[in-house]
C-alpha positions in Angstrom: 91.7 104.6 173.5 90.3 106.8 176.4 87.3 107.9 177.3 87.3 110.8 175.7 88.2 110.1 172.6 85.0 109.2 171.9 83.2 112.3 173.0 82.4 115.2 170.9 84.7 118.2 171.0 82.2 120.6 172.3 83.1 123.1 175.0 81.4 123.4 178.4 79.4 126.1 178.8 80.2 128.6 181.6 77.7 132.0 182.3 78.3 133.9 185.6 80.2 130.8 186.6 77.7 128.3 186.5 78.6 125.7 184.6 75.5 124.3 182.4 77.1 121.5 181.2 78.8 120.3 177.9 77.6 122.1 174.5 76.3 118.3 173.7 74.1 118.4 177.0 73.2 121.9 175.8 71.6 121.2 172.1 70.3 117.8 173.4 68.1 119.3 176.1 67.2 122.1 174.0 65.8 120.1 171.3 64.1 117.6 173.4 62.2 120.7 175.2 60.8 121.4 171.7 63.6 123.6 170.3 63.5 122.5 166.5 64.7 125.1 164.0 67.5 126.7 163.2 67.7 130.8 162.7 70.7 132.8 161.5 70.8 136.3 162.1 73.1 139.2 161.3 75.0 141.0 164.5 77.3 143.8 162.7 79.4 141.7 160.7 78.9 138.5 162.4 76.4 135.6 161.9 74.2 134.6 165.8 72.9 131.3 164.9 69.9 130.2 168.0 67.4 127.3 168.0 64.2 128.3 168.2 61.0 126.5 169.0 58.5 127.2 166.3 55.6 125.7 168.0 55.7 128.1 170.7 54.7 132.1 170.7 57.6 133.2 173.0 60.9 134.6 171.5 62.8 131.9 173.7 65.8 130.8 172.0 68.9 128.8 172.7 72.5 130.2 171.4 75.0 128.3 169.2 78.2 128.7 167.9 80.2 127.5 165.2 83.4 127.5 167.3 82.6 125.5 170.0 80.7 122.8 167.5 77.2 123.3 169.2 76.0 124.9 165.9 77.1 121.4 163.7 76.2 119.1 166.9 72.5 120.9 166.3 72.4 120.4 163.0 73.5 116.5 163.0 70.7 115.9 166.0 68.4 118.0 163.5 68.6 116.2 159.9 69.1 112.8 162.1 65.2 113.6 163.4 64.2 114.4 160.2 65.4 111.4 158.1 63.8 109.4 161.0 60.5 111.2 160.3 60.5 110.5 156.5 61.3 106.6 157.2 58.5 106.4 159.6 55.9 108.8 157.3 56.8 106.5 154.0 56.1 102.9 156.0 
């Protein structure tokens, strides 16, 4: 089995062609700098799903798709923090 077999399918991202990394390096460092909940909003006919960090008052958010997995990889990461949260609040 190779390397990469092993590795999320997740695309890497490419703006202006700078390369920002893998989607996976994306939602990980976004959620570690406090980016926490999903929001969903309409565009036309299509669905822009962003993570957002609730705790602060700027309209910063960081993008995610459904096509390139970073929207599923966000919500894994997500409900994995939260059932960790619940273990430690119930002990």
């Amino acid at each position: 089995m190779s390397a990469n077999a092993t590795t999320p399918i997740l695309k890497v991202l490419s703006l202006n062609g700078f390369t920002a990394g893998t989607g996976a390096q994306h939602v990980e460092q976004s959620i570690a700098s406090g980016f926490s909940m999903i929001t969903r909003n309409r565009y036309g006919a299509s669905l822009r799903y962003s993570l957002v960090a609730p705790a602060h008052d700027s309209a910063e958010s960081r993008t995610l798709r459904a096509s390139d997995g970073t929207l599923a990889y966000a919500q894994y990461l997500l409900s994995q923090g939260k059932q960790a949260e619940h273990s430690t609040q119930s002990s």
